[in-house]
C-alpha positions as CSV (number, residue, x, y, z in Angstrom):
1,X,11.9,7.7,25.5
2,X,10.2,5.8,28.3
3,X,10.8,1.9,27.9
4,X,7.1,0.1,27.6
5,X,6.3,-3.3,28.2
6,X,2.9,-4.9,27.4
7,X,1.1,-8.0,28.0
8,X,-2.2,-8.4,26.1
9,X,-3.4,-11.6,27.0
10,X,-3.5,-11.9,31.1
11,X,-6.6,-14.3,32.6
12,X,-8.0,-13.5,36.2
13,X,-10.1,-16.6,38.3
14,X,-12.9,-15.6,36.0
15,X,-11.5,-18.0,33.5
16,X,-10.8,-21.3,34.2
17,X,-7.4,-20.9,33.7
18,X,-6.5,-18.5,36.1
19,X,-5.9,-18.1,39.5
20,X,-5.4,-14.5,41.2
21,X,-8.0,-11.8,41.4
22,X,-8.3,-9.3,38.9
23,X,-6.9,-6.5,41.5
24,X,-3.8,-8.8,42.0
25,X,-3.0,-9.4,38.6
26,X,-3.0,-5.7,38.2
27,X,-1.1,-4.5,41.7
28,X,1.7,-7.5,40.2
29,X,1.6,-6.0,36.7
30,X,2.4,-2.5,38.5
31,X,5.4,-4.3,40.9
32,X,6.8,-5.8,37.4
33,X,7.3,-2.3,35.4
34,X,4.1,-3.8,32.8
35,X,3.0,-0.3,31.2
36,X,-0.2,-1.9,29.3
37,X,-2.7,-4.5,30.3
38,X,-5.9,-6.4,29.2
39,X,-6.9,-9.0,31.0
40,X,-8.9,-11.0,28.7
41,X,-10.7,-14.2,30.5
42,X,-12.3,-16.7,28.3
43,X,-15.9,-15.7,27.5
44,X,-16.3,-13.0,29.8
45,X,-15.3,-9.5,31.5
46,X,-16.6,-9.6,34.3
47,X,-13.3,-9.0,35.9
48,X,-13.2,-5.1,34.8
49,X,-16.1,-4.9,37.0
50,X,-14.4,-6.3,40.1
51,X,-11.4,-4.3,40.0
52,X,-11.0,-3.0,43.4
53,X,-7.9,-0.5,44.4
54,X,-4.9,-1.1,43.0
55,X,-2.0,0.1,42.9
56,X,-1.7,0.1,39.2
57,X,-0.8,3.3,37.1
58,X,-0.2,2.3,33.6
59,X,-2.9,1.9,31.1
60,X,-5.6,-1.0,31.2
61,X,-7.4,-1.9,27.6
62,X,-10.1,-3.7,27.9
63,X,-10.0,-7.3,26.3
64,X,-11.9,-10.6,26.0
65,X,-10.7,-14.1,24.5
66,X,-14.3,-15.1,22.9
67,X,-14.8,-18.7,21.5
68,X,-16.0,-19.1,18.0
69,X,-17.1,-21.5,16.2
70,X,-16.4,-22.2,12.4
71,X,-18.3,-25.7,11.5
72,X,-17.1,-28.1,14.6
73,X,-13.6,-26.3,15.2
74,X,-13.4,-23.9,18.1
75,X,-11.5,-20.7,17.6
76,X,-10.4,-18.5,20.8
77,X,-10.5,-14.4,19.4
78,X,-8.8,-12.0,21.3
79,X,-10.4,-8.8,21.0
80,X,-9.6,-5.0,22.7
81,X,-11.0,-1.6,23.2
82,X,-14.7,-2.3,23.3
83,X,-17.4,-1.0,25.2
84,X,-17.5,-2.9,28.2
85,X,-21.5,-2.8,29.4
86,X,-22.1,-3.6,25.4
87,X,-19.7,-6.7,25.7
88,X,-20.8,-7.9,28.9
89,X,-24.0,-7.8,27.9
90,X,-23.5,-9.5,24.7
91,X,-21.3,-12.4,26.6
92,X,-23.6,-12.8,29.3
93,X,-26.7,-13.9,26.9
94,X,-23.9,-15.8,24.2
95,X,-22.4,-17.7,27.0
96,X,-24.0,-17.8,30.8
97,X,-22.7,-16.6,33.7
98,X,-19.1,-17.8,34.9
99,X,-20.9,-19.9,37.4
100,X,-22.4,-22.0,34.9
101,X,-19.7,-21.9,32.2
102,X,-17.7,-23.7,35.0
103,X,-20.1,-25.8,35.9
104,X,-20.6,-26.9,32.1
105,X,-16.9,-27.2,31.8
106,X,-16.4,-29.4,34.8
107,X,-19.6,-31.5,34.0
108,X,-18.0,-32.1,30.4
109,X,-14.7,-33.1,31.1
């Protein structure tokens, strides 16, 4: 049997957090033996649309890390497998574009 190794929780620069390009993450995934990925950026998935070539064979889930709130507490949700045009729809009209997430971000810090 095939050794698998999986990381579930990778952020691209669409979240604040991170810092190489979807592609990247995924061509680095491939160079590290990483058999199952979802990249799943804060509040959006706008990366699965900018995933150019790459070198990457194993499988890709598709994931977000969504906020919720519950009273004043802020919950992050990380959630896989969903339709990704139903999702980015949903994210784009529950929490802006990137662009003005970070702009949000950086004018309330």
């Amino acid at each position: 049997m095939e050794k698998s190794t999986i990381n579930l929780h990778i952020h691209s620069n669409y979240s604040l957090d991170g810092t190489e390009s979807p592609t990247r993450l995924l061509d680095q995934c491939e160079q590290k033996g990483i058999t199952t990925v979802s990249i799943t950026d804060h509040d959006t998935c706008v990366a699965y649309y900018n995933l150019k070539s790459t070198s990457y064979t194993g499988k890709l889930i598709t994931g977000i890390e969504a906020d919720a709130m519950v009273g004043k507490e802020t919950y992050d949700i990380l959630c896989y497998g969903f339709d990704l045009d139903e999702v980015a729809t949903w994210t784009k009209k529950q929490y802006g574009t990137v662009e003005f997430r970070q702009k949000k971000f950086l004018q309330d810090y």
